[in-house]
Wavefront OBJ file of the C-alpha trace (Angstrom):
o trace
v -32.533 -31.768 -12.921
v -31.508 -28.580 -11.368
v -27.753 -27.159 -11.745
v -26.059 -25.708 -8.856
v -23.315 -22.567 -9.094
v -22.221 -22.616 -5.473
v -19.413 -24.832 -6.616
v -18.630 -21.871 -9.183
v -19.185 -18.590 -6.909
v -18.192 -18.918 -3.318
v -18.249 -15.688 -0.870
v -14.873 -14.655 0.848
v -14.435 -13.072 3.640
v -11.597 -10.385 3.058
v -12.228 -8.021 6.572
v -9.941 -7.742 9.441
v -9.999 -5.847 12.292
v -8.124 -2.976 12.656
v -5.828 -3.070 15.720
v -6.139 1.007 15.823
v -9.841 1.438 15.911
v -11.041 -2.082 16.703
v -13.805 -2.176 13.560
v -13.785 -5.078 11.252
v -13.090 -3.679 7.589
v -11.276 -4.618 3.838
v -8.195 -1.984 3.990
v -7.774 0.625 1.037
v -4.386 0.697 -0.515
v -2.710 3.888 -1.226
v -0.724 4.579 -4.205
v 2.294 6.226 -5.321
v 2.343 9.433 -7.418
v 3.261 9.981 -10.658
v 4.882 13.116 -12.048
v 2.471 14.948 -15.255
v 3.993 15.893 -18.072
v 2.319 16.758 -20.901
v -1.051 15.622 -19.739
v 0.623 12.227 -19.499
v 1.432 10.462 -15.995
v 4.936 9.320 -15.909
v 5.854 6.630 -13.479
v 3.267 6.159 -9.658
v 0.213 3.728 -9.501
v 2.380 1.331 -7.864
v 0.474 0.116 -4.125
v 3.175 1.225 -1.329
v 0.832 0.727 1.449
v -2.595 0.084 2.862
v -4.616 2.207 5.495
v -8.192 1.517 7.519
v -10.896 3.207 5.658
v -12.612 4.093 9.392
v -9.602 6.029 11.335
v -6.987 6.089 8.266
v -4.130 4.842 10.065
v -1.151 2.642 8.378
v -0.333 0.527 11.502
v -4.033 -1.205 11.351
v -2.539 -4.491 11.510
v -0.376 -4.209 14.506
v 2.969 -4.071 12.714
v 5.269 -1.217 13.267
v 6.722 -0.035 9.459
v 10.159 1.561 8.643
v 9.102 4.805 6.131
v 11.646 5.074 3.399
v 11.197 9.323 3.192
v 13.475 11.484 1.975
v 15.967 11.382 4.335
v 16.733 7.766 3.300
v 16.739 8.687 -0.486
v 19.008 11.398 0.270
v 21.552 9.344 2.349
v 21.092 6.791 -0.433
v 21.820 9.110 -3.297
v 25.206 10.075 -1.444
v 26.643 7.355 -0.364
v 26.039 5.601 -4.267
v 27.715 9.153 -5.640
v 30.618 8.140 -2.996
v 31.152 4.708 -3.942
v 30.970 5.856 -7.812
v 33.707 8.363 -7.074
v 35.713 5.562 -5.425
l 1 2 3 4 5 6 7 8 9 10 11 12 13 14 15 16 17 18 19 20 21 22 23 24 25 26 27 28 29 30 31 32 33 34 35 36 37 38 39 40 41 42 43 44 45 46 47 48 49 50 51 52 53 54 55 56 57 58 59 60 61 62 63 64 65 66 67 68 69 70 71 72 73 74 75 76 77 78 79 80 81 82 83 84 85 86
């Protein structure tokens, strides 16, 4: 009596193709940054995006992203330091 596994361990298939560069591949995510202190890492490692390992472009899937950069946090920062003041 032979026992089977391929109940057990079944293959996915994770690729899809980039929309940029038209190759089939698993996208990488990229990874906040931490701040060292100390030879310690304080906050980062948290996934805030993916990219296409071939032409390392964010907009691989087709969908166009609004980037939260500094000008946001800065905006942010002064319109909660408004309302505290109020």
């Amino acid at each position: 009596m032979e026992v089977s596994n391929k109940g057990k361990f079944q293959m996915r298939d994770d690729k899809v193709q980039c929309q940029c560069c038209g190759k089939w591949m698993v996208p990488r995510p990229i990874f906040s940054r931490g701040v060292w202190s100390n030879g310690w890492r304080v906050g980062g490692g948290r996934v805030i995006s993916s990219i296409c390992p071939f032409c390392l472009d964010e907009d691989w899937d087709g969908v166009e992203r609004v980037h939260r950069g500094v000008l946001f946090k800065t905006v942010a920062l002064a319109i909660s330091v408004f309302l505290g003041y109020v």
